[in-house]
Backbone as CSV, one residue per row, in Angstrom:
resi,resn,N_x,N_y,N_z,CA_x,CA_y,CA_z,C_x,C_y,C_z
1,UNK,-57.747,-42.354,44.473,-58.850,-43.038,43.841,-58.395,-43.691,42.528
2,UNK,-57.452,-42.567,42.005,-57.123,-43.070,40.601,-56.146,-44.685,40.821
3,UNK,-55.548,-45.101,41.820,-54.702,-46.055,42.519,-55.829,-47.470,42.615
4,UNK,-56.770,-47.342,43.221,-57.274,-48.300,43.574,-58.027,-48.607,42.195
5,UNK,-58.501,-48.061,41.338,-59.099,-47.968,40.128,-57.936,-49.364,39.448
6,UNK,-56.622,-48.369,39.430,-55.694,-49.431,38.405,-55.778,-50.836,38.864
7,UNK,-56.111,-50.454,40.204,-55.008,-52.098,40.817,-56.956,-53.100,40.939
8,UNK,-57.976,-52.829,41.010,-59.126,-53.140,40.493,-59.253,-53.811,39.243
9,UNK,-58.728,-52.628,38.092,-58.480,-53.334,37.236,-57.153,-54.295,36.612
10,UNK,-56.654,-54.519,37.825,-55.493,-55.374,37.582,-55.544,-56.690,37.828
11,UNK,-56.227,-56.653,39.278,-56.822,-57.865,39.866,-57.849,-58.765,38.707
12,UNK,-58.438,-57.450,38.167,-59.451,-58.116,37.090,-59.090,-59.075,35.847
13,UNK,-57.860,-58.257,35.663,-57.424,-59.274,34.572,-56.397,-60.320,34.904
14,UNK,-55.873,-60.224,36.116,-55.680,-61.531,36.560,-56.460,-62.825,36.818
15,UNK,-57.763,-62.168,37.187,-58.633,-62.820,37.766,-58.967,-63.741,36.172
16,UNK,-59.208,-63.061,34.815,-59.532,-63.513,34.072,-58.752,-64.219,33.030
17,UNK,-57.275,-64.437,33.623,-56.157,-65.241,32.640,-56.672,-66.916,33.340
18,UNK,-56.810,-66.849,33.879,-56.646,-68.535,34.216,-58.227,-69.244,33.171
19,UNK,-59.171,-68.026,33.660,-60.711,-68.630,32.888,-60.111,-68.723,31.350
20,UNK,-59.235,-67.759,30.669,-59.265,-67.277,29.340,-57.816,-68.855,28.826
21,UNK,-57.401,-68.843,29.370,-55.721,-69.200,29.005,-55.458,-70.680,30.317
22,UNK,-56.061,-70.667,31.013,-55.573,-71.383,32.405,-56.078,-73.309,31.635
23,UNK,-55.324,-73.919,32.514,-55.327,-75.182,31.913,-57.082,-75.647,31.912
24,UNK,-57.920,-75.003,32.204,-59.090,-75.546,32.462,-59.909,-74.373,31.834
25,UNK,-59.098,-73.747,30.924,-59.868,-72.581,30.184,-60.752,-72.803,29.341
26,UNK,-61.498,-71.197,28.496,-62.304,-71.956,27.355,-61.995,-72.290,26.200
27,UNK,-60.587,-71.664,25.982,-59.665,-71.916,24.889,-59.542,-73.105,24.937
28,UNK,-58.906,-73.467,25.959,-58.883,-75.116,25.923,-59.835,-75.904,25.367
29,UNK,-60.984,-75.552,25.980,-61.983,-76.807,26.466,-62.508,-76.632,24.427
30,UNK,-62.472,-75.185,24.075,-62.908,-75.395,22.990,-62.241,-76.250,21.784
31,UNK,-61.038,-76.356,21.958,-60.167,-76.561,21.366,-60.164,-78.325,21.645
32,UNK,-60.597,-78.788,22.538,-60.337,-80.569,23.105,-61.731,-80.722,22.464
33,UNK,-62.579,-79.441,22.235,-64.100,-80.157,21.797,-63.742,-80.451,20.147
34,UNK,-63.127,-79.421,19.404,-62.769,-79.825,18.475,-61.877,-81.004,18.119
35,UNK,-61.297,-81.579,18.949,-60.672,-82.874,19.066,-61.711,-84.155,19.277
36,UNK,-62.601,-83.725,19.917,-63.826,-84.893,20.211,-64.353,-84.627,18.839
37,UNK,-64.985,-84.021,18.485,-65.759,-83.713,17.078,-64.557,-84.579,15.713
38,UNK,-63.265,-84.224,15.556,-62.771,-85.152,14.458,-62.682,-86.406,15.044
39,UNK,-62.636,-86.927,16.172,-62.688,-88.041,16.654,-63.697,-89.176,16.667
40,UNK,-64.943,-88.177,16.121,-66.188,-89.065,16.652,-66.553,-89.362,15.657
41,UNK,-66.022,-88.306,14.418,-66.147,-88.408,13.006,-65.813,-89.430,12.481
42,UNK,-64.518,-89.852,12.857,-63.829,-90.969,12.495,-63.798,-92.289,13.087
43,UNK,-64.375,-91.642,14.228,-64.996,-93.202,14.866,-66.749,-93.821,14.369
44,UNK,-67.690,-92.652,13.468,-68.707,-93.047,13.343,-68.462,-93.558,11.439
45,UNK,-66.938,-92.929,10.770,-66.782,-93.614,9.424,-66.439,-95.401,9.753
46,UNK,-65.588,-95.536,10.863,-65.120,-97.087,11.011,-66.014,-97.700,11.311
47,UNK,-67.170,-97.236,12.333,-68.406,-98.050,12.272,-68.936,-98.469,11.560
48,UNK,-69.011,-97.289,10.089,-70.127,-97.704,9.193,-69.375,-98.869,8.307
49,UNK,-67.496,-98.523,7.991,-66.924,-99.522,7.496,-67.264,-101.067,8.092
50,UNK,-67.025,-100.727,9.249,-66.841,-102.184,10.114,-68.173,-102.950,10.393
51,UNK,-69.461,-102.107,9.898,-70.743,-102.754,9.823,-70.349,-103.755,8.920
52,UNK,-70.498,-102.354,7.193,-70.253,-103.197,5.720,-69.466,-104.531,6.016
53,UNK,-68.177,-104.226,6.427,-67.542,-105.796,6.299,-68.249,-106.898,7.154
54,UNK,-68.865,-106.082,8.192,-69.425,-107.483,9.407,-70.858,-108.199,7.982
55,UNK,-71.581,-107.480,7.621,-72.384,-107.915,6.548,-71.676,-108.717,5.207
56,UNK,-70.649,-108.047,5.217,-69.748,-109.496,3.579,-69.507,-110.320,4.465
57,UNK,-69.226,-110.521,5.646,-68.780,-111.961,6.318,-69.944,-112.443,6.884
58,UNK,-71.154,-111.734,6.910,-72.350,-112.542,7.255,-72.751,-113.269,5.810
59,UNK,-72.575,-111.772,5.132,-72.960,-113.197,3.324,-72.000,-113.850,2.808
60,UNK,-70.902,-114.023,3.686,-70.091,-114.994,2.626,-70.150,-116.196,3.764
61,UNK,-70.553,-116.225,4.954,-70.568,-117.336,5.577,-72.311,-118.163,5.482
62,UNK,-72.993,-117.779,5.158,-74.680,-118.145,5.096,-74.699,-118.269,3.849
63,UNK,-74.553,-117.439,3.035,-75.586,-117.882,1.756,-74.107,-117.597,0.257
64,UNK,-74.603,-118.451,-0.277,-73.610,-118.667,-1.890,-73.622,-117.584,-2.654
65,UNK,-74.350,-117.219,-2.668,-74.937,-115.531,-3.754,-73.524,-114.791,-3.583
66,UNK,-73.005,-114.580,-2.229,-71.837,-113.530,-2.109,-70.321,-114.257,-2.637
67,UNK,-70.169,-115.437,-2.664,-69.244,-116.071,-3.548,-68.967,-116.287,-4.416
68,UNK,-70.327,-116.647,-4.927,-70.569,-116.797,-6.440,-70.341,-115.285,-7.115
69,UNK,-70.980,-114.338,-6.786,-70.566,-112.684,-6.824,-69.008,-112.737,-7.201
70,UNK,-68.285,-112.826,-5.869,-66.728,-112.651,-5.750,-65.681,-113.358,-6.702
71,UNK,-66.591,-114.441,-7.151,-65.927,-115.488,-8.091,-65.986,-114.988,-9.689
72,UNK,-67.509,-114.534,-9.375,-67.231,-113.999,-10.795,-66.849,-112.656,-11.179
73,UNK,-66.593,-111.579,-10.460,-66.432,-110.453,-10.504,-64.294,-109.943,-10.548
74,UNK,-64.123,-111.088,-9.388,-62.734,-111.215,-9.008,-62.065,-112.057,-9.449
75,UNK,-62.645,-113.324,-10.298,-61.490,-114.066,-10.408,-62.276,-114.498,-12.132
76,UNK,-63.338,-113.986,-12.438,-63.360,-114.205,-13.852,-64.742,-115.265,-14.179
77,UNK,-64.742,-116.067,-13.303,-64.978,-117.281,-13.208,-66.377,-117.876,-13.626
78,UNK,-67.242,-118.532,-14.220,-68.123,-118.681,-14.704,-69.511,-120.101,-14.481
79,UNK,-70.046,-120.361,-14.861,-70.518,-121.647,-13.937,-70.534,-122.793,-15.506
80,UNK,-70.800,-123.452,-15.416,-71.017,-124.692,-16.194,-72.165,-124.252,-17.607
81,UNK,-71.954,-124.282,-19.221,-73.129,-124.657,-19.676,-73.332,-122.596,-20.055
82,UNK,-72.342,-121.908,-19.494,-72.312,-120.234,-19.135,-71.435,-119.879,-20.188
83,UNK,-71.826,-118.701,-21.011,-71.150,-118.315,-21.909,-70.902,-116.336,-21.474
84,UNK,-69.119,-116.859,-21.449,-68.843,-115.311,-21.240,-68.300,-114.351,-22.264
85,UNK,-69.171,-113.044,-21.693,-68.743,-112.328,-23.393,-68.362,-110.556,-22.435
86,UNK,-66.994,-110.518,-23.106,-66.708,-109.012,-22.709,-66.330,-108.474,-23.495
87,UNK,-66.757,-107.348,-23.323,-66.868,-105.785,-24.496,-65.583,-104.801,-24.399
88,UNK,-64.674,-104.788,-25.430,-63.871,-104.158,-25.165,-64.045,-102.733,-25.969
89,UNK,-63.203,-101.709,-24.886,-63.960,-100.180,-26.164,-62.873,-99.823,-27.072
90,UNK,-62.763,-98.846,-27.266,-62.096,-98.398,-28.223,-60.598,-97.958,-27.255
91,UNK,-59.893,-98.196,-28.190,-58.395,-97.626,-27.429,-58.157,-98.939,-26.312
92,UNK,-58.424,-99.892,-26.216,-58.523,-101.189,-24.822,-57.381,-102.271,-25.507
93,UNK,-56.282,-102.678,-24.964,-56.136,-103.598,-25.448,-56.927,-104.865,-25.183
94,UNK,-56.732,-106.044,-26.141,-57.759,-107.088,-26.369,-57.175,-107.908,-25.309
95,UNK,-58.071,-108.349,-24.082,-57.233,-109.298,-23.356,-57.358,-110.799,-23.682
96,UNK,-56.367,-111.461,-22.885,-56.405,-112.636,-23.535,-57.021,-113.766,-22.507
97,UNK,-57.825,-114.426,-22.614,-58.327,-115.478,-22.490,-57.801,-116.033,-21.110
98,UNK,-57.900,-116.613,-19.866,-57.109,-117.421,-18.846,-56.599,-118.621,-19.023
99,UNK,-58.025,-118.958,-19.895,-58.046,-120.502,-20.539,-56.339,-120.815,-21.244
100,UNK,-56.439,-119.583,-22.320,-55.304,-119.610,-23.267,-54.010,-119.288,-22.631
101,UNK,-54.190,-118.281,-21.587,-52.512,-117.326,-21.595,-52.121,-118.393,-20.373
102,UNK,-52.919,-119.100,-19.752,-52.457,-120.776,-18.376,-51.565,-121.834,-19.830
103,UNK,-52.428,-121.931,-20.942,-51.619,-122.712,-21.441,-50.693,-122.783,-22.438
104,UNK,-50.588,-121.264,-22.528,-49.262,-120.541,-23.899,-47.920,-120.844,-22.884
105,UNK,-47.064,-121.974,-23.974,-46.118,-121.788,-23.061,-45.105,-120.371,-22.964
106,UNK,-44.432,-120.858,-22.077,-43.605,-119.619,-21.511,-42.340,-119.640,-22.418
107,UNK,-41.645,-118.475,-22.920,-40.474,-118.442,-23.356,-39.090,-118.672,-22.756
């Protein structure tokens, strides 16, 4: 009796390596879910990126507001009749002018 007992429980845990460990296990499957989960993560951050940019190329192709923005934010730039004034703090060096440092000549 004591014979068939072991080999019962032998069968048993054979029976249960393939569910536990076997290529179609739950180790696995848990483990590929955690692969879907950083995956989806990072596929729902590029979405939200790839909205934002689809929206700057909707406002920079329709309407002036997003250029005029970019122009003045990125390249300095000002409109006609416009007086620009920037605040420098403490510890900043004083920058110089575009107007001026385009026409200081070069050494």
């Amino acid at each position: 009796m004591r014979l068939i007992t072991l080999a019962l429980a032998a069968l048993l845990l054979l029976i249960q390596y393939p569910l536990w460990l076997g290529k179609g296990g739950w180790l696995r499957v848990a483990d590929l879910e955690g692969q879907v989960a950083v995956a989806q993560k990072k596929n729902d951050e590029l979405k939200s990126r790839n909205a934002k940019l689809d929206s700057e190329v909707r406002d920079l192709k329709d309407g002036t507001g997003a250029v005029e923005e970019r122009a003045r934010f990125e390249l300095s730039m000002i409109k006609q009749n416009e007086i620009y004034i920037q605040i420098v703090g403490k510890g900043q060096d004083q920058p110089q002018p575009q107007a001026a440092a385009a026409a200081a000549p070069h050494p």
